[in-house]
N, C-alpha and C positions, 0 to 999 in steps of 0.2 A: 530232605530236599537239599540237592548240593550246588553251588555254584563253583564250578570246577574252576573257576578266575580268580576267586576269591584271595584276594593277595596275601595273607597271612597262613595259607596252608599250601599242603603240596600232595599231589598221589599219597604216601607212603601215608603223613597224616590225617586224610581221609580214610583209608584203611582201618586205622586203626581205630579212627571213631566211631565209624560204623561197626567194627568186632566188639566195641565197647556197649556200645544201643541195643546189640543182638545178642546181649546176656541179659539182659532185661525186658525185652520188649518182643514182640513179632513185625519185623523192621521190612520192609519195602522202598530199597532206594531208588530215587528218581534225579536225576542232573538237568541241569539248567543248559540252554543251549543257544540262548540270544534275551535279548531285552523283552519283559513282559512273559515271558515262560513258566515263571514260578509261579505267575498269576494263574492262568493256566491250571497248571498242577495244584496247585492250594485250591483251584477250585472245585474240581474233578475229587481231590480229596476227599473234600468234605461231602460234595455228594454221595460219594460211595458211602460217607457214613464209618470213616474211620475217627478214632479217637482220639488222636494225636498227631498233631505234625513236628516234625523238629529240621531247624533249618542250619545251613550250615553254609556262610557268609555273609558278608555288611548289612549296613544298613539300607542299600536299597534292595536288599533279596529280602530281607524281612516285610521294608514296606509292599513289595509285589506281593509277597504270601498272604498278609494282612487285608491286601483288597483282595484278592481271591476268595477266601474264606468268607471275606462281608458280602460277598456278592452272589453264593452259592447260595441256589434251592436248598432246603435241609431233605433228606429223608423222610418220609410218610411220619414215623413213630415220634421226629425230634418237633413235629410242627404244635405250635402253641405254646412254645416256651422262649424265653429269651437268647440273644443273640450268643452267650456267651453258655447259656447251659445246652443248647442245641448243635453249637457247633463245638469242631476238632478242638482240643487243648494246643498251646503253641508253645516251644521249648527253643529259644534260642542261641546254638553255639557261637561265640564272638569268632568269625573268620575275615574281615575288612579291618581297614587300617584305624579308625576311631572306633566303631562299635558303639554308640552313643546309648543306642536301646535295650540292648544286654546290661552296660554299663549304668544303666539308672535302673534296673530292677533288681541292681546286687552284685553283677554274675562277675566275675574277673575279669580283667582285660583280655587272658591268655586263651585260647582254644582248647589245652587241655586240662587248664585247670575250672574253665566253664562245664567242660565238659562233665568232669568229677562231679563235681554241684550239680546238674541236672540229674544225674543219674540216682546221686542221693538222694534229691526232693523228688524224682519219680518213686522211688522205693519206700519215701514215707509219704506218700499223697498230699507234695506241698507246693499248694498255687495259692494265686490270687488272681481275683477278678477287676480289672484295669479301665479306665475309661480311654473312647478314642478319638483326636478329630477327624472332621472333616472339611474340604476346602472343594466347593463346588460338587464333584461326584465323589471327589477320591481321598480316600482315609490316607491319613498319618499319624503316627506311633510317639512322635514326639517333637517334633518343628515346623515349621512353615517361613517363609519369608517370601516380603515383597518390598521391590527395590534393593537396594546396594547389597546385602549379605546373598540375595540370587544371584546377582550380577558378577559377585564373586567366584560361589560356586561355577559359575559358567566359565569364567576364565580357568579355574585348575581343571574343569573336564576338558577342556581346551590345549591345556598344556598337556594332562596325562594322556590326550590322546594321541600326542607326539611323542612319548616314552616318557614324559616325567615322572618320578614318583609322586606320590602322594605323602608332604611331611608338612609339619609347621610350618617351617620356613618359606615354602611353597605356598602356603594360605597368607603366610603375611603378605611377600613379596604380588600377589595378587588384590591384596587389598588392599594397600598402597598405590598400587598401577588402576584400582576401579578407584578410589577414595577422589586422586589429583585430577587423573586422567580421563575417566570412562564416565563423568557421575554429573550431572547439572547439581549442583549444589543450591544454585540460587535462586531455581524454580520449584517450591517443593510441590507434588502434583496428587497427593494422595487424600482421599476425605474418610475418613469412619464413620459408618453409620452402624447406630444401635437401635431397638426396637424404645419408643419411649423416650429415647434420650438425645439430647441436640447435636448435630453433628459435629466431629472435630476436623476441622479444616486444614491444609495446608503442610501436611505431613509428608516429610522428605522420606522415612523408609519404614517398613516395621518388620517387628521381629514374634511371632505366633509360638507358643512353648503350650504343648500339651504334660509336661512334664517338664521336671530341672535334672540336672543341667541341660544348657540347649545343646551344648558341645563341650568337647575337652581338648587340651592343648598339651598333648602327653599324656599326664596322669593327674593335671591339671583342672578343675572344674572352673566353665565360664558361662556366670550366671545372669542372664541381661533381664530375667526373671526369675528370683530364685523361690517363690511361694507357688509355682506353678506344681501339680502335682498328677498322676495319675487318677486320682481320686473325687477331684475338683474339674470345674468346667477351663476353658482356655485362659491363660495370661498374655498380655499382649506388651510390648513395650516400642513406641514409635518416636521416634525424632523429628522435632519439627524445622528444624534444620541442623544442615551439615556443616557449621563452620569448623575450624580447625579446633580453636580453643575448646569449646563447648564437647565434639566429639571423642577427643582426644579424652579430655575430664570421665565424660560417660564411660566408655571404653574403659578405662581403667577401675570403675569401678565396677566392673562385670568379674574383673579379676581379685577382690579384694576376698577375704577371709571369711567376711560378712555383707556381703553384696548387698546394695538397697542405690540402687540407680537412681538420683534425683536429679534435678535442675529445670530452668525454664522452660529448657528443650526438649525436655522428658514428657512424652506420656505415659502411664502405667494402667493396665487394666487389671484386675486380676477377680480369677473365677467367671467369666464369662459363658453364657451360654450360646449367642450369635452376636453376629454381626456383620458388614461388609466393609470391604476395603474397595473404592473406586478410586480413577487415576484417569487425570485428562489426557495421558498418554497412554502408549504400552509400556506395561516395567517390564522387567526380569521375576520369576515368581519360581521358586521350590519349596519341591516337601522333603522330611527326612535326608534332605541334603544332594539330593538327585534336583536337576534341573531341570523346570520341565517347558520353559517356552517363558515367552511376553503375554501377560493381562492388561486388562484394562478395569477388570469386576472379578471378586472373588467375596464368594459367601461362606464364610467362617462356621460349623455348628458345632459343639461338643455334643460327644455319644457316649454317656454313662454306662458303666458296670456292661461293656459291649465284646471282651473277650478274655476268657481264664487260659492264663500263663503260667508255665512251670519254672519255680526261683529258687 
């Protein structure tokens, strides 16, 4: 499955990935053609009852593939068995400008040397089986946010929709312009509720990680949860306010060597199986780094051992 926009390939490189998949495999390509299409196709896949999907751009053509597959009927033979032994295996080539999801199960930053690696762990039968979340209907592969880090992403889909690239500098210079600018600081409007457990009040943003890192900054890992893991239920890490000093302190330790985010302002979850985030306003909320709108309620669940990937 290709997304022909995919900013780190070109025709010529497509080409040759697919002549690469079609020494190994019995390959069938399908192209992306507007927002929500791979969903679609990943879904259709898996109905048919094929064995494999392999995707080929960022992270939000992964996350579209990802709910397709979760959301597909299985085939007569695959029914009674679990999510990840009944449905298609998933193999993903890094073609987006971070690739956050390739990059926490191994795979290189580069396209064709992801590629190489997939082709070898197809040829020696080497997966694993991953856990996934979920935020309301729709699965993600490895982040979530509500408040300021959505707010963010909004502003770079904002800009790249007026030709900007997509680079660091671009993420910072936008989270500086949300941080001063865009952000109530000194209303924090968010509550956490857990099943059992007393609510935490008054939380300016949080940051959901199905896995570490949450993101990278080059080649850089930035850890605002770094115990979060495929393997384990959700990590969460919230601020209870945004002052500058206190922010700034956190933040820097997302970047450190050995990340362990503390301070007054910190909250830390880690291993979670539910919970919700309420908000007496609407925030900004994305998964996988895709933006998807203003919440007011989002219900958090992790989904253990829910899909086998090829690393």
């Amino acid at each position: 499955m290709v997304n022909p926009k995919a900013t780190t390939t070109s025709e010529r490189s497509r080409d040759v990935l697919v002549r690469a998949l079609r020494s190994e495999v019995d390959l069938s390509v399908r192209y992306t053609r507007r927002r929500g299409h791979a969903m679609d196709l990943a879904r259709e896949a898996a109905q048919e009852g094929v064995d494999l999907v392999v995707t080929l751009g960022g992270d939000g053509t992964v996350n579209e593939v990802v709910n397709g597959l979760m959301a597909a009927e299985p085939p007569t033979f695959r029914t009674g068995r679990s999510s990840a032994e009944r449905l298609p295996a998933l193999a993903t080539v890094p073609g987006g400008s971070t690739n956050v999801f390739a990059r926490a199960l191994g795979l290189p930053r580069e396209w064709p040397d992801g590629t190489s690696m997939i082709l070898e762990g197809l040829r020696l039968g080497r997966s694993r089986t991953i856990g996934l979340g979920r935020a309301d209907d729709r699965y993600f592969t490895f982040c979530a946010g509500f408040g300021l880090d959505a707010a963010v992403i909004r502003r770079v889909e904002q800009a790249r929709r007026k030709g900007r690239v997509s680079t660091p500098a671009l993420y910072f210079r936008s989270t500086a312009s949300q941080y001063f600018v865009g952000s109530d600081r000194r209303h924090p409007s968010i509550t956490l509720e857990r099943p059992g457990e007393a609510p935490a009040t008054e939380l300016a943003t949080a940051i959901i990680q199905n896995t570490a890192p949450w993101t990278y900054l080059g080649d850089r890992e930035i850890n605002p949860n770094p115990e979060a893991s495929f393997d384990s239920g959700l990590d969460v890490l919230a601020l209870r306010r945004l002052r500058v000093a206190s922010t700034a302190r956190t933040a820097a330790q997302f970047f450190s060597k050995r990340p362990d985010p503390h301070g007054k302002q910190v909250l830390r979850l880690h291993d979670v199986a539910e919970f919700t985030l309420v908000s007496d306003r609407p925030l900004p909320f994305q998964l996988d780094g895709d933006y998807l709108g203003e919440r007011e309620k989002v219900r958090f669940t992790s989904v253990p051992a829910a899909l086998r990937v090829i690393c």
